[in-house]
C-alpha positions as CSV (number, residue, x, y, z in Angstrom):
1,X,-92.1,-3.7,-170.4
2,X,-94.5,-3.6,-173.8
3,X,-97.3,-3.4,-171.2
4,X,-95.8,-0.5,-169.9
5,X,-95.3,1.2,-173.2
6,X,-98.7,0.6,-174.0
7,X,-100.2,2.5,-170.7
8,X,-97.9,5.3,-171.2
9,X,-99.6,5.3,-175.3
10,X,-103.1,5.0,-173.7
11,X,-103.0,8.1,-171.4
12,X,-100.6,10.4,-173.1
13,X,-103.4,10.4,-176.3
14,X,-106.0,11.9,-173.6
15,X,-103.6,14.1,-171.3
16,X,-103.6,17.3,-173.9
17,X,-107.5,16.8,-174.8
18,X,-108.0,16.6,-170.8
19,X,-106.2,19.9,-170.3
20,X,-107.4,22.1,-173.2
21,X,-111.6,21.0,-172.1
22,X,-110.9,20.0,-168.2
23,X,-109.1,23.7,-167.0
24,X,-112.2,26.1,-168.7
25,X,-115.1,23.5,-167.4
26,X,-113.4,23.5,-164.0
27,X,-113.5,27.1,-164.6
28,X,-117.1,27.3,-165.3
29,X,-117.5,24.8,-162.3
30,X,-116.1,26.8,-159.9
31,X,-118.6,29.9,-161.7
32,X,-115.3,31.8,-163.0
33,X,-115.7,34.3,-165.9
34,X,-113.4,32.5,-167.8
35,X,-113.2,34.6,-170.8
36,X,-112.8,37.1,-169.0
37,X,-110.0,36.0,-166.5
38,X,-108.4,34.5,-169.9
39,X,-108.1,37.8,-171.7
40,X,-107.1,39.6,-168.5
41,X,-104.1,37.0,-168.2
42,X,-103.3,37.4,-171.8
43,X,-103.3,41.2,-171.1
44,X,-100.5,40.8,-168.6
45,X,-98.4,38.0,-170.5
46,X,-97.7,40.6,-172.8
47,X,-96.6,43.2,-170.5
48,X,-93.9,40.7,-168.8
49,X,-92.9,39.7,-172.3
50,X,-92.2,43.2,-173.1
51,X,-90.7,43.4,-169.8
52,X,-88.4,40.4,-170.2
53,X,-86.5,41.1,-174.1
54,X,-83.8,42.5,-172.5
55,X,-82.7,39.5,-170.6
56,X,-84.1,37.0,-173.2
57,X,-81.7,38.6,-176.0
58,X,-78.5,38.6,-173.2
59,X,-79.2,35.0,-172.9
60,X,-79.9,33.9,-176.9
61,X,-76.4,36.1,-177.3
62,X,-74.7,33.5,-174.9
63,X,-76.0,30.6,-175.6
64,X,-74.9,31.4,-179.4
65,X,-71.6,32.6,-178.5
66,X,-71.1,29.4,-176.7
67,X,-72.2,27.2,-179.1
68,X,-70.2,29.3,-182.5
69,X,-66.8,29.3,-180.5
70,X,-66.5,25.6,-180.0
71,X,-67.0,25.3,-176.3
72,X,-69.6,23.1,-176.0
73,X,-67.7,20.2,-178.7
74,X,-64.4,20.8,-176.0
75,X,-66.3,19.9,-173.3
76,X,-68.2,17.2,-174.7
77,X,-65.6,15.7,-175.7
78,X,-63.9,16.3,-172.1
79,X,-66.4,14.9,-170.3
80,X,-66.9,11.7,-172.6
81,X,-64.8,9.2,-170.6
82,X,-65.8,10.1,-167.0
83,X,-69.5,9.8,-168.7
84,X,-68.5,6.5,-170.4
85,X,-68.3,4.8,-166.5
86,X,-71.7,5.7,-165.6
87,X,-73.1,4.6,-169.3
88,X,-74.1,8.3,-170.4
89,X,-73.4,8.9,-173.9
90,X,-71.9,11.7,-174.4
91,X,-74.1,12.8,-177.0
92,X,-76.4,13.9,-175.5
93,X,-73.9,16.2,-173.0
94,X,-75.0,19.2,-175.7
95,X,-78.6,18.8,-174.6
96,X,-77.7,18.7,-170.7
97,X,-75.4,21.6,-171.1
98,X,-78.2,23.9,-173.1
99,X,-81.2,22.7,-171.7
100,X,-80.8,24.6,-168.4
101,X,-80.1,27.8,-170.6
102,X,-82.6,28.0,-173.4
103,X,-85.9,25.8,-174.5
104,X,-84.9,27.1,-178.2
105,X,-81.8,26.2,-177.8
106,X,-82.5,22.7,-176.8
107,X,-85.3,22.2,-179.0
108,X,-82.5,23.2,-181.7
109,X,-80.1,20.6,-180.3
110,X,-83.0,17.9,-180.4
111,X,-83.5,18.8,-184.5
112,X,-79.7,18.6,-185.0
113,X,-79.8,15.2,-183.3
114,X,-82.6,13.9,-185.4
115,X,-81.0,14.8,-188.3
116,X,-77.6,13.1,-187.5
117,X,-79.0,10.2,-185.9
118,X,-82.7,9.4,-186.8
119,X,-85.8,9.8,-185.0
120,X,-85.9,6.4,-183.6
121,X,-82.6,7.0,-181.9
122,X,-82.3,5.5,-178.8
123,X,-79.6,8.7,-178.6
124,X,-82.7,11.5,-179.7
125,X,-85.2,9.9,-177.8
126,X,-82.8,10.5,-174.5
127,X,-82.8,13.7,-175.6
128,X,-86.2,14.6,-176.4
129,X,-87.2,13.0,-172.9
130,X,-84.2,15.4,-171.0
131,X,-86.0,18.5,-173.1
132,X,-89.6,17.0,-171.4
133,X,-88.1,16.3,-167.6
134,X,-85.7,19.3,-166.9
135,X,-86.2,23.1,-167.0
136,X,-84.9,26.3,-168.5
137,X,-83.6,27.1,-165.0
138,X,-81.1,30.1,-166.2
139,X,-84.1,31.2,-168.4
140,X,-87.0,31.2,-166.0
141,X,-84.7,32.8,-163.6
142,X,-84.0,35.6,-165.4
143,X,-87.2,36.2,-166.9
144,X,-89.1,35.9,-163.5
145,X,-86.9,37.4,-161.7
146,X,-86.2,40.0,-163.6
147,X,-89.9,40.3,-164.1
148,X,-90.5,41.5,-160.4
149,X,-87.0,42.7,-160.0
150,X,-85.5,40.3,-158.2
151,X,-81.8,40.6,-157.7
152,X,-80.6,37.9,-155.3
153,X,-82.1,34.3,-155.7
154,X,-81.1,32.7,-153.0
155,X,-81.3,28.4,-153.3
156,X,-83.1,29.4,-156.6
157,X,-80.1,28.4,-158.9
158,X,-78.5,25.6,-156.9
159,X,-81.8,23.9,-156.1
160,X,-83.2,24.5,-159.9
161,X,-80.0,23.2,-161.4
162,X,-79.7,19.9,-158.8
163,X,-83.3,18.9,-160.3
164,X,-82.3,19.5,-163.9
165,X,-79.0,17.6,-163.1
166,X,-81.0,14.8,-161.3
167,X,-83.8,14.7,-164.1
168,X,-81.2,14.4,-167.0
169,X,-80.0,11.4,-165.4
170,X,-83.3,9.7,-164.5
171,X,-84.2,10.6,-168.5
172,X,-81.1,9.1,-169.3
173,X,-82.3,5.6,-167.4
174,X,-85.6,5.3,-168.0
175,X,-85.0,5.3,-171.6
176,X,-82.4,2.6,-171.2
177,X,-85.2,0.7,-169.2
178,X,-88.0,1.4,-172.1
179,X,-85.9,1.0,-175.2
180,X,-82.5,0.0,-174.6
């Protein structure tokens, strides 16, 4: 397993690096003005950002709604024995419950775990690895959607939120399996 850990060390140090240099030199490769095509992306990030506040704010008003009236402590502590069969702590229930909402949100509920249980938490680093392997699936939904005015999503939602649910779970493992 500390063989393992040491490979993942190895290549996650070059991943970003490889990213940020390999996507313009592939660019250049491929004789793309990438300047250019850079700016003129930028150009209409900005329009579908203005395009999607609307939708952004109705979903930072819920998710704070649901957090402030206690909702989300009911339910974790609901859930809690039916999770304690499988060997989920229920913990980190807050994370799989916000996570398919809001990245802020979750990235919020990561901070408020690190402060109540440490960094080196086996508990934060489930967490922090659910926030890495699962999506914002309500957010990009509405935001892309909405972006091109789409009204009916079909298997979007279903199919989106069966890979977050699967994804939690296989975080939930594998960090059992590295540090546990």
């Amino acid at each position: 397993m500390e063989i393992l850990r040491l490979i993942i060390d190895y290549v996650s140090a070059f991943v970003l690096p490889t990213i940020i240099v390999g996507f313009p030199l592939y660019g250049l490769y491929k004789k793309v003005p990438v300047y250019e095509v850079f700016v003129e992306g930028a150009k209409e990030g900005f329009n579908v950002a203005v395009m999607i506040i609307p939708y952004l704010i109705a979903i930072l008003f819920a998710i704070g709604m649901f957090r402030a009236s206690g909702a989300l402590d009911f339910m974790m502590e609901g859930l809690r024995p039916v999770l304690a069969l499988i060997g989920i702590p229920a913990e980190v229930i807050p994370m799989g419950i916000i996570r398919p909402l809001t990245g802020s949100g979750s990235a919020a509920i990561v901070l408020d775990m690190i402060g109540e249980f440490g960094e080196d938490s086996i508990l934060v680093k489930m967490a922090a690895t659910m926030f890495g392997s699962t999506e914002t699936t309500f957010y990009v939904i509405a935001v892309y959607f909405g972006a091109v005015n789409v009204k009916k999503t079909r298997h979007a939602v279903p199919a989106g939120l069966l890979a977050d649910f699967f994804a939690m779970f296989a975080a939930v493992y594998v960090v059992i399996l590295l540090f546990g």
